[in-house]
C-alpha positions as CSV (number, residue, x, y, z in Angstrom):
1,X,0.0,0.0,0.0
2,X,1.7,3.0,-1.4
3,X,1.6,6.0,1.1
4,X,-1.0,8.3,-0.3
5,X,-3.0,5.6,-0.2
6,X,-2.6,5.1,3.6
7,X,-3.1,8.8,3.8
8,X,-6.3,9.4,1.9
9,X,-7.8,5.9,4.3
10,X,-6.4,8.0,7.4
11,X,-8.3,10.9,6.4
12,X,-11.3,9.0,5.1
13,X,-11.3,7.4,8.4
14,X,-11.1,11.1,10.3
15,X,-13.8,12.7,8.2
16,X,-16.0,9.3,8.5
17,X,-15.5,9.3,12.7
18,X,-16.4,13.4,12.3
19,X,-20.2,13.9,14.0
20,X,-21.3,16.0,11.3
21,X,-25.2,16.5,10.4
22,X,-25.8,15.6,6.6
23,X,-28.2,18.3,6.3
24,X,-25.2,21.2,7.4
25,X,-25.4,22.6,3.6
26,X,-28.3,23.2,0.8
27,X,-27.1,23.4,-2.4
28,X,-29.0,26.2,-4.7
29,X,-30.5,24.2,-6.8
30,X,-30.2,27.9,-9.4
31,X,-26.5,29.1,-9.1
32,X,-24.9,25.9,-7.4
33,X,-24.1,27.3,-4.4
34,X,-23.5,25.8,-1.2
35,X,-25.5,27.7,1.4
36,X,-25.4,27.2,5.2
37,X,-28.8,25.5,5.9
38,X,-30.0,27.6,8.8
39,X,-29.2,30.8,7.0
40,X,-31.2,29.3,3.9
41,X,-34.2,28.3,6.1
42,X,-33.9,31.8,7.9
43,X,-34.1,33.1,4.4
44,X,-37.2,31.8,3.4
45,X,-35.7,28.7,1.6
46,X,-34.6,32.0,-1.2
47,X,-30.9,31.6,-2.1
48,X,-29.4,35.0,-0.7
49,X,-27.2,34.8,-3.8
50,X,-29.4,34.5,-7.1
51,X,-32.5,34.9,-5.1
52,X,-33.8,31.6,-6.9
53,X,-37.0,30.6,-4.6
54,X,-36.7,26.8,-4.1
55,X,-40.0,25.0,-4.0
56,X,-41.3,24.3,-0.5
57,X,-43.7,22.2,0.9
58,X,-46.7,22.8,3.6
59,X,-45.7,22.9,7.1
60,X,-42.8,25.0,5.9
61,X,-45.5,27.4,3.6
62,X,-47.7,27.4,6.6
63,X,-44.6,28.4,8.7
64,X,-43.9,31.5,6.8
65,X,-47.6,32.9,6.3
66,X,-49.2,32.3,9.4
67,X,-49.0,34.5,12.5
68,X,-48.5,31.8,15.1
69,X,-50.3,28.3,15.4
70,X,-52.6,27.4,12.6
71,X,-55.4,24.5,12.7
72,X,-55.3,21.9,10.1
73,X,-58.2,21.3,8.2
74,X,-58.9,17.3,7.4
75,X,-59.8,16.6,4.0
76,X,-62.6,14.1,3.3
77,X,-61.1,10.8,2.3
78,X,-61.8,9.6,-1.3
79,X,-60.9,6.3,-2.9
80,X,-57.7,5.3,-3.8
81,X,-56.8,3.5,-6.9
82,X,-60.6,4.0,-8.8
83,X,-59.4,2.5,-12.3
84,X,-56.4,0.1,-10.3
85,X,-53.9,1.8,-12.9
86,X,-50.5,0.4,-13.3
87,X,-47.8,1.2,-15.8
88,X,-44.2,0.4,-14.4
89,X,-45.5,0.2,-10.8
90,X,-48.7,0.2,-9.1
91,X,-50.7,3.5,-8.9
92,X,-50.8,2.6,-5.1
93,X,-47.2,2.1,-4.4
94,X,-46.3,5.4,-5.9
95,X,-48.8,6.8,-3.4
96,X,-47.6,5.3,-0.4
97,X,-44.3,6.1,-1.6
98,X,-44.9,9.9,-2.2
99,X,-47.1,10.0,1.8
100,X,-43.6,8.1,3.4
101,X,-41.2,10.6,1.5
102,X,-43.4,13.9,2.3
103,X,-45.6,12.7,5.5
104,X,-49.1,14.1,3.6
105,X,-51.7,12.2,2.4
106,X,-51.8,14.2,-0.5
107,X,-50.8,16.6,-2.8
108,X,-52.8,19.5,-1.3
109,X,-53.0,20.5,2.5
110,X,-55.2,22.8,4.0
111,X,-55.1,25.2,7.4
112,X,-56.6,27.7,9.2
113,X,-54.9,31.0,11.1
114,X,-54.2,34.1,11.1
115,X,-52.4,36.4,8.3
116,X,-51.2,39.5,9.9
117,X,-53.9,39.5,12.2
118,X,-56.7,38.6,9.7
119,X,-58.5,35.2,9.3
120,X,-58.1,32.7,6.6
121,X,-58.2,29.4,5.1
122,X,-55.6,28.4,3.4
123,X,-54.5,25.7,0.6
124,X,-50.9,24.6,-0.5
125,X,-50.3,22.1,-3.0
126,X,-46.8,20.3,-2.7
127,X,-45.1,19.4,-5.9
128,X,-43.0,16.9,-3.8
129,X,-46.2,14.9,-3.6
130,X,-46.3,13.2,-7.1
131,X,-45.7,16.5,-8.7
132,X,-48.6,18.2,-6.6
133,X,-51.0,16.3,-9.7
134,X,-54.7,17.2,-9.3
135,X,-56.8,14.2,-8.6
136,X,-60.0,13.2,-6.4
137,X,-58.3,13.6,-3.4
138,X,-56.6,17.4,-4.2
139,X,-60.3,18.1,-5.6
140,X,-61.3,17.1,-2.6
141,X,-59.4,19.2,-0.4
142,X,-60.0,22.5,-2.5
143,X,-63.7,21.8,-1.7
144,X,-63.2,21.3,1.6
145,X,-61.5,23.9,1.8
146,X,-64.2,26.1,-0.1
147,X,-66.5,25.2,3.0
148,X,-64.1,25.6,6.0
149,X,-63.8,29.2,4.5
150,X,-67.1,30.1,3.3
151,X,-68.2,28.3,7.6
152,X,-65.8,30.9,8.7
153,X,-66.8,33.8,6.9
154,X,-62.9,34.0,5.8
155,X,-60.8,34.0,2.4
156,X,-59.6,31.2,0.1
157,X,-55.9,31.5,-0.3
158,X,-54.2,28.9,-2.5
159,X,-50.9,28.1,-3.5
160,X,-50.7,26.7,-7.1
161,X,-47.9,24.1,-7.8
162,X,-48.6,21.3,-10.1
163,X,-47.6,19.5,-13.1
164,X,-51.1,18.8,-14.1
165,X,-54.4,16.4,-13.9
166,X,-53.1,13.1,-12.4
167,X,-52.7,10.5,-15.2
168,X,-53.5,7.4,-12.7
169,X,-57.3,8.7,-12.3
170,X,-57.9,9.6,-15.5
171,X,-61.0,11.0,-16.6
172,X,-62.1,11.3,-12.7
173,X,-59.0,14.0,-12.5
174,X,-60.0,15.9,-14.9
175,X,-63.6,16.3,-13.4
176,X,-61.8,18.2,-10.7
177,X,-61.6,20.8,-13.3
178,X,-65.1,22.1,-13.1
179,X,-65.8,20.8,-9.8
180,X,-63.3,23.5,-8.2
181,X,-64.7,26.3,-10.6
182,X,-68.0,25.9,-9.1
183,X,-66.1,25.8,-5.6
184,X,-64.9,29.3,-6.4
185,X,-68.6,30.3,-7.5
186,X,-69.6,29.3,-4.3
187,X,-67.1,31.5,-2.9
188,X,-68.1,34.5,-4.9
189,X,-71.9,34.0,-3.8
190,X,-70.7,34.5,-0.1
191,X,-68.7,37.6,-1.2
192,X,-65.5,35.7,-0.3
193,X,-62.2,36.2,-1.7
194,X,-60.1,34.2,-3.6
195,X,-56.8,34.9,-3.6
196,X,-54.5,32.1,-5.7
197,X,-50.5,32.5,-5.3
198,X,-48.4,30.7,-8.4
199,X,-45.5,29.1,-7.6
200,X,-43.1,26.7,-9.2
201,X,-44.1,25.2,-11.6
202,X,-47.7,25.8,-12.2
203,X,-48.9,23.9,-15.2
204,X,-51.5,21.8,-17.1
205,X,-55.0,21.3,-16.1
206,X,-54.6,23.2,-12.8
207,X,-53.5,26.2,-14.7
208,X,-56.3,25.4,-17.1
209,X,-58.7,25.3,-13.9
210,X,-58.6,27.2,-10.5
211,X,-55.1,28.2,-10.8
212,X,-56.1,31.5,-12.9
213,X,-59.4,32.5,-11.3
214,X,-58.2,33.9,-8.3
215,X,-60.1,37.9,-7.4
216,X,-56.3,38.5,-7.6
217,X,-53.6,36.5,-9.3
218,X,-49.8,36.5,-7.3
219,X,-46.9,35.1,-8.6
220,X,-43.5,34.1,-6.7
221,X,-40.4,35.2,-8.8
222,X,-39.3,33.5,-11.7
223,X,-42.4,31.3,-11.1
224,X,-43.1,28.4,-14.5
225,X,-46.4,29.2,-15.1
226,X,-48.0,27.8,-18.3
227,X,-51.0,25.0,-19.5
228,X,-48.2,22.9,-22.3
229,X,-45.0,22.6,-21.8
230,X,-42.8,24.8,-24.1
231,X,-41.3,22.9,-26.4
232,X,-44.8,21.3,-27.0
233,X,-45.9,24.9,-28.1
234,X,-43.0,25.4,-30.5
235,X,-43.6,22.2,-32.0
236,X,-47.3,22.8,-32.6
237,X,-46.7,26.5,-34.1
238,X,-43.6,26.1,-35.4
239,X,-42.1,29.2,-33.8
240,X,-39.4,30.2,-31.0
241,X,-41.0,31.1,-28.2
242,X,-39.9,34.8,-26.6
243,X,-36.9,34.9,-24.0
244,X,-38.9,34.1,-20.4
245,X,-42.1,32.9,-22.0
246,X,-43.9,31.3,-19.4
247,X,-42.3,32.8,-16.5
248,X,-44.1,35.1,-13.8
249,X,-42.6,38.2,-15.1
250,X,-43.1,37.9,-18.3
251,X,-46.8,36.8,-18.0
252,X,-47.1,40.1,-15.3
253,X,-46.2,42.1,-18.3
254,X,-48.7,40.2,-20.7
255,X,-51.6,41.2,-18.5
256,X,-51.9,37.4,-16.8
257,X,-50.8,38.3,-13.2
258,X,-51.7,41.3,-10.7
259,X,-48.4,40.9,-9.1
260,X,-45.3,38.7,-8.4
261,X,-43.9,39.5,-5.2
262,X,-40.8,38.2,-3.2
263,X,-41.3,35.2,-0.9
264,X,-40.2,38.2,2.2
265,X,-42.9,40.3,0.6
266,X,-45.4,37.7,0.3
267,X,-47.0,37.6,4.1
268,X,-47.5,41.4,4.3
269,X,-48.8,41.6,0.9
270,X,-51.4,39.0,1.7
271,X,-52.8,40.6,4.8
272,X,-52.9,44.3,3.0
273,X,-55.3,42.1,0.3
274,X,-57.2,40.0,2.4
275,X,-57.6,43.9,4.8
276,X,-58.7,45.8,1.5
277,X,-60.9,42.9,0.4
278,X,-62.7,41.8,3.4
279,X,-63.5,45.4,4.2
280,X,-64.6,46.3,1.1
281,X,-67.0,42.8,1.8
282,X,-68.2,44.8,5.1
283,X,-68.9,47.9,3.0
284,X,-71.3,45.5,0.8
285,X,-72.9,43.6,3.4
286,X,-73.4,45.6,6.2
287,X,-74.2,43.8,9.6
């Protein structure tokens, strides 16, 4: 054994003994750099470097836009495997799969609290959940939702972040589609507001569906925000798409988005909304 090998096993064996957590550093995902976890988390989970805005789930979404303690709503359960699809595995093993890697039941959750002091129900879809795909159960939750915040005379917030209908359910996630429109009807008849936030990515048929009927439309920065994927589009018109097409500020310039506002922003911009809305309700609806 030659002696740089003896030396690389001595420090292999140093490093290896070392009690160093695995999760010390993020790397941006954006720019590649290596960021001191705590710092990222402090930040938002926004890389102080590039200021890319790294998807997030939840409990961490929940985190950031609530006051304090929020209340989780249950959604009603639905069943699981209607058309018992399978292509290289079974459509139940990539749900148990997705639940034990992200600890939901699925791909939207919904809670309660306060948003700078104001009331409201809120609804975040996690893309780590089978790419956040729309199905009975994410219909589900949306119209629970709809009825936790039309029972407490509060707002509907949701936060957009899908790849699309959910293939495994076929035709039954589609009908999600205009189920949650007349959800948001139902808000509008109670003079609630709906308030939808886009984040990455935002695509297919939730784009096509609830994703772009909100009272107002916000965006996070740099958000993918479409219904076909790009290269789909190019291919069908036979053109090169614009620099940015797609993105949140390119689509806030086109006239498809009220605002896109920083993940530090987004909190206070959300109360000063649901303030000016829900007072503007009172106005209306006196008593």
């Amino acid at each position: 054994m030659s002696w740089l090998t003896r030396t690389r096993q001595r420090m292999t064996d140093f490093i290896g003994r070392r009690d160093t957590p695995d999760n010390l550093w993020t790397k941006c995902k954006n720019c590649g750099a290596m960021l001191y976890t705590k710092e990222w988390e402090e930040n938002d989970s926004v890389c102080p470097r590039c200021d890319h805005h790294e998807r997030i789930g939840p409990q961490a979404r929940f985190a950031q836009l609530f006051d304090g303690e929020w209340t989780p709503i249950a959604s009603p359960k639905v069943p699981e495997d209607p058309l018992r699809f399978r292509d290289q595995k079974r459509y139940q093993d990539r749900l148990k799969a997705a639940r034990t890697a992200t600890g939901e039941t699925e791909a939207m959750t919904l809670a309660s609290g306060d948003i700078g002091g104001h009331r409201a129900v809120v609804a975040v879809q996690n893309f780590a959940f089978m790419g956040g795909s729309m199905g009975l159960g994410v219909g589900e939750a949306f119209l629970a939702g709809v009825q936790a915040a039309i029972a407490a005379t509060a707002p509907f917030v949701v936060f957009t972040a899908a790849g699309g209908a959910r293939m495994q359910e076929g035709i039954l996630s589609l009908m999600q589609m205009p189920r949650t429109t007349v959800g948001i009807a139902e808000l509008h008849e109670a003079g609630l507001p709906y308030i939808v936030v886009l984040t990455d990515p935002t695509t297919g048929g939730v784009t096509a569906s609830y994703a772009m009927l909100g009272d107002v439309q916000i965006a996070e920065p740099n958000a993918l925000i479409g219904f076909a994927g790009q290269r789909v589009i190019e291919q069908t018109i036979r053109e090169k798409l614009p620099e940015g097409f797609q993105r949140a500020e390119y689509l806030l310039a086109h006239g498809m988005l009220d605002m896109v506002v920083h993940r530090r922003d987004l909190k206070d911009t959300l109360a000063r909304l649901i303030g000016m809305l829900t007072a503007r309700r009172r106005e209306v609806l006196p008593g």
